[in-house]
C-alpha positions in Angstrom: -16.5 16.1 8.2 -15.1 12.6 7.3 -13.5 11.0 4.6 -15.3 8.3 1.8 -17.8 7.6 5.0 -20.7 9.7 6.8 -23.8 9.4 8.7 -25.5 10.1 5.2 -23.5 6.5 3.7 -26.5 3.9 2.7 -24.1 0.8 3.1 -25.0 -2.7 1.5 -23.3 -6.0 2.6 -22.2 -8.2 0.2 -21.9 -12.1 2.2 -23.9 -10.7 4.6 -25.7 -14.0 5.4 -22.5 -15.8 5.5 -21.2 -16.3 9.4 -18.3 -13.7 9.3 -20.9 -11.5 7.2 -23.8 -11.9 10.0 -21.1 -11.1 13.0 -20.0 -7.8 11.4 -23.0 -6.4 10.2 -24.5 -6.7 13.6 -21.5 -4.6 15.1 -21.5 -2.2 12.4 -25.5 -1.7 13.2 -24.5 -1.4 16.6 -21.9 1.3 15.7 -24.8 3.5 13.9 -23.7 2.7 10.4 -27.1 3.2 8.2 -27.1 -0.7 6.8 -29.6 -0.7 4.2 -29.4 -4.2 3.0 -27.4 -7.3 1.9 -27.0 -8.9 -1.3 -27.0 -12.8 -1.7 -28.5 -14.2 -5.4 -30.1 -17.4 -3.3 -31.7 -15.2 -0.1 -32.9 -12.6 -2.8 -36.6 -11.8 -0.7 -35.7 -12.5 2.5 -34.8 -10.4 5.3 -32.4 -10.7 8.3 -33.8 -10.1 12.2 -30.4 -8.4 13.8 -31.9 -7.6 16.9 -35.1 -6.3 15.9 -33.6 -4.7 12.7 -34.6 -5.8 9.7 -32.3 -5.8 6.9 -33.7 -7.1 3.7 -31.6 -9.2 0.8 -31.5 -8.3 -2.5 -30.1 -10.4 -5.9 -27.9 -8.2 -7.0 -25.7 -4.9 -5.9 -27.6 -3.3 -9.0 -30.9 -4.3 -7.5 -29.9 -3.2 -4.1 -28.9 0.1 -4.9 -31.9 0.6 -7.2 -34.5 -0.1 -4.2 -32.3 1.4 -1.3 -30.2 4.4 -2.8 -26.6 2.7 -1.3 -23.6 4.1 -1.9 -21.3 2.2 -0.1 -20.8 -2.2 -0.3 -18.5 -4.3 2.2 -18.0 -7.4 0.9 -17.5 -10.4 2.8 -17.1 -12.9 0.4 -15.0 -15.8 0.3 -11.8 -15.5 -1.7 -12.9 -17.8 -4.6 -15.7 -15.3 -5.4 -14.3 -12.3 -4.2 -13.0 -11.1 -7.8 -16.9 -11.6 -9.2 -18.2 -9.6 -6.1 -15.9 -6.4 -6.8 -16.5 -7.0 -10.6 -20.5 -7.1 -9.9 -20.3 -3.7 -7.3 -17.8 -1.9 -10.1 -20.8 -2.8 -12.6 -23.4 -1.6 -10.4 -21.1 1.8 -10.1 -21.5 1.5 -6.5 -19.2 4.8 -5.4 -17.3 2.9 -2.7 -16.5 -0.6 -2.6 -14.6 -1.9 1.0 -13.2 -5.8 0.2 -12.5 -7.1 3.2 -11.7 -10.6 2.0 -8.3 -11.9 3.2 -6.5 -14.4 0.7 -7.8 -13.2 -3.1 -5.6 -14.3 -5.2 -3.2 -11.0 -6.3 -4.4 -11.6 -10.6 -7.8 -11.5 -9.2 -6.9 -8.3 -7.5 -5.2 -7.0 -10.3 -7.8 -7.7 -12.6 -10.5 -6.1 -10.7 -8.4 -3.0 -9.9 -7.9 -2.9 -13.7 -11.3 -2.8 -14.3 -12.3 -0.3 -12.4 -9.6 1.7 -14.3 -11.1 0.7 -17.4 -14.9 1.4 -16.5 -13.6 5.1 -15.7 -13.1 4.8 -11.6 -16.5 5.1 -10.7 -15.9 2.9 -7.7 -13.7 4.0 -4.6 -11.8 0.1 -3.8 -10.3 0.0 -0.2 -8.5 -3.4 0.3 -8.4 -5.8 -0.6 -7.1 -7.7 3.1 -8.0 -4.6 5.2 -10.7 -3.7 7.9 -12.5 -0.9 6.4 -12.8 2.4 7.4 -14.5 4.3 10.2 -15.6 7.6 10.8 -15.9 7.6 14.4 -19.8 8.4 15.7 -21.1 8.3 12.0 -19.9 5.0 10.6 -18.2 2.2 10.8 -17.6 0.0 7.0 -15.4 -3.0 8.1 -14.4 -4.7 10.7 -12.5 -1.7 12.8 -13.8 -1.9 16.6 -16.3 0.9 16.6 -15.9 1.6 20.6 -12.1 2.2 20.6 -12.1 6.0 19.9 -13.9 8.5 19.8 -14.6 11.5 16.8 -11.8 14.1 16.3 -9.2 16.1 14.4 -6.5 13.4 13.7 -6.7 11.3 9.8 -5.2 7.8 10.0 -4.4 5.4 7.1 -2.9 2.3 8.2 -1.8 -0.7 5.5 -2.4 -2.4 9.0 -5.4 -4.0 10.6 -4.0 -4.1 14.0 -1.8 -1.3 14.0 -5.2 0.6 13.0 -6.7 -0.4 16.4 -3.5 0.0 17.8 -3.1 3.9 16.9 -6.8 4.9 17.5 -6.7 2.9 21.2 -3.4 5.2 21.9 -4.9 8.5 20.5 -8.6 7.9 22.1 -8.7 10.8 24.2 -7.8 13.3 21.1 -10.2 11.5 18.3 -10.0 10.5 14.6 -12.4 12.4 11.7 -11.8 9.8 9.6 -9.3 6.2 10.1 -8.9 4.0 6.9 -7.0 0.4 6.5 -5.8 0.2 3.2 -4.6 -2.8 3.8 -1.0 -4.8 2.9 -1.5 -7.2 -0.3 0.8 -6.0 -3.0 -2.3 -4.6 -5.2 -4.8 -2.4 -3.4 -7.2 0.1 -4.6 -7.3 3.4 -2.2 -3.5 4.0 -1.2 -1.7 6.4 0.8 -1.4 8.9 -1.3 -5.3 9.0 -2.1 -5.8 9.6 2.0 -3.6 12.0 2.1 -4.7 13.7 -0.4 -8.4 13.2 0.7 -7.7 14.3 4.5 -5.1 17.5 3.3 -8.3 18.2 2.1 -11.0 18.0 5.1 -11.1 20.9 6.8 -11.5 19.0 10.5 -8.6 16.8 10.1 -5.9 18.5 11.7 -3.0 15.9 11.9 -2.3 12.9 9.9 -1.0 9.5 11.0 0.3 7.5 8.6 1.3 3.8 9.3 3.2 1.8 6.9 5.1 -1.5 6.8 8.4 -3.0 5.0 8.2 -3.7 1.5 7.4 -2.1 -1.6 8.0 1.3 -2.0 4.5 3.1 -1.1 5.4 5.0 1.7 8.7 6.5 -0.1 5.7 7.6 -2.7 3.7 8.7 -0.5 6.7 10.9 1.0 7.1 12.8 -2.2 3.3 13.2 -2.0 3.8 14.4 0.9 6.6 17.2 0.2 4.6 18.2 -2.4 1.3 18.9 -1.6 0.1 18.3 1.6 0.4 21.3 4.3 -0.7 19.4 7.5 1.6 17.9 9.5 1.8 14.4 9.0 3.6 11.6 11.4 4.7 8.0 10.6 5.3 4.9 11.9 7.0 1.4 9.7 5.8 -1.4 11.3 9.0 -3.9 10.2 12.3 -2.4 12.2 13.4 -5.0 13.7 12.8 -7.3 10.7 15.7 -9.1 8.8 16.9 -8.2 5.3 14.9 -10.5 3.0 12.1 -11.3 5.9 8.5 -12.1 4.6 5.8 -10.7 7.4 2.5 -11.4 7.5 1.1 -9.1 4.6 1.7 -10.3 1.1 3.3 -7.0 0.3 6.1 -7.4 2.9 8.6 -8.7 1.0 12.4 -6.4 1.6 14.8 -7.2 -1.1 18.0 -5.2 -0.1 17.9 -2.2 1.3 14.6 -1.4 -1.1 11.6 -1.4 1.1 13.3 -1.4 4.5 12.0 0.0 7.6 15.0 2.5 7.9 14.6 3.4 3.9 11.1 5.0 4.7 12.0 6.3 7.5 14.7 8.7 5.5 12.0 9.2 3.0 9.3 10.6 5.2 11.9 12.6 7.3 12.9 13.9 4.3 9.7 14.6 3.4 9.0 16.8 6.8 7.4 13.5 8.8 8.2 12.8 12.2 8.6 9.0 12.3 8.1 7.2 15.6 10.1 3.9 16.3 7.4 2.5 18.2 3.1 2.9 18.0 3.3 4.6 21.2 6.4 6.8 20.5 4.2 7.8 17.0 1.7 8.8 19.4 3.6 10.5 21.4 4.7 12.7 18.3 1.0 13.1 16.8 -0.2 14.8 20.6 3.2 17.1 21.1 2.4 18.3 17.9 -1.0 18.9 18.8 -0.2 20.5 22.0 1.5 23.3 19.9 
């Protein structure tokens, strides 16, 4: 079982032709993920040779999913056309849409979060500014290193890129059913709480990892989430300890403003909540296999 991605997912790439586009799509190919074609308006009737695979182009997400059956798009579109992208897929009522695109503007995430509300949720965002999600041995939407892990019984969503990698790397020999990067701009689509609920719900994910970061207060939601309705157990890490009271980090959403959003606030709130919060990556891991171990 997986999450949002299987071996059944018909995957389209929107930018595929672009550089960053081409480079992924040729690593999730190699990963076994069933890439059934990329959409570009001005390469509409071409294909693409990625090592003796062709993939063809289509004009339109509508169009692709109307010859090919997809179900899934990753865009790789540049920022400044990122917000028509998502608003073309969401038209198309493509089931999952995975934005990788760093840098959209937050009103262009905003309004195309809001209008996937308004068309009735049809379309699944993940992102924007995240790598994807993988379902290790079936397939691999995004950017996620496909030969770090290996499949298992441990769930992982990460607002993270890195920390993503990080986690599955220290947690190889166990496995992942599922690992998802929701990633950190202060408006995403999928969030914590819709992972949690998803794994609590697959019946091979044993364990849940949950990695969060300062700022906002998404993982003190996702700790009533937690108390409330999800039975597995569930550990944590907050990427932003050591960081200083008003410190921006890298992710948008990373903003503290006093002591809202710190590191040791979601730690309280997912302790409270039954989660066993490492300090560290490696100390999470450490947690996620004694538990294991029984």
């Amino acid at each position: 079982m997986a999450i949002f991605l299987t071996k059944d997912s018909k995957v389209i790439v929107q930018g595929m032709t672009g550089a960053t586009g081409m480079k992924h799509t040729k690593l999730m190919l190699g990963d076994g993920t069933n890439i059934v074609g990329g959409v570009n308006p001005r390469k509409a009737g071409t294909t693409v040779d990625f090592d003796g695979t062709e993939v063809p182009v289509f004009g339109s997400v509508a169009e692709a999913m109307k010859e090919t059956g997809a179900n899934v798009s990753v865009l790789f579109v540049p920022p400044a056309f990122a917000k028509a992208a998502v608003v073309e897929a969401i038209d198309a009522e493509i089931p999952l849409a995975v934005v990788i695109t760093e840098g959209i503007a937050v009103h262009d995430s905003a309004a195309f979060w809001a209008y996937a509300q308004a068309k009735g949720n049809k379309t699944r965002i993940i992102g924007p500014n995240c790598p994807g999600l993988i379902t290790p041995g079936q397939s691999n939407a995004g950017i996620i290193p496909g030969d770090i892990t290996k499949p298992g019984r441990i769930g992982l969503v990460s607002k993270s890129g890195t920390l993503t990698y990080q986690m599955m790397y220290e947690l190889r020999d166990i496995g992942f059913s599922s690992a998802v990067g929701i990633g950190g701009d202060p408006v995403i689509g999928t969030t914590h709480i819709d992972a949690l609920a998803a794994f609590e719900a697959d019946p091979d994910t044993d364990l849940i990892v949950m990695i969060g970061e300062i700022g906002g207060d998404a993982e003190e939601r996702a700790a009533d989430f937690i108390k409330a309705n999800v039975t597995k157990p569930v550990v944590g890490y907050v990427a932003g300890f050591t960081a200083p009271e008003g410190k921006t980090m890298g992710h948008a959403g990373a903003i503290v403003s006093g002591s809202s959003g710190t590191a040791q606030a979601k730690q309280e709130a997912l302790e409270a909540a039954g989660v066993k919060v490492g300090k560290t990556p490696t100390e999470t891991a450490k947690l996620a296999r004694a538990i294991l171990a029984g």
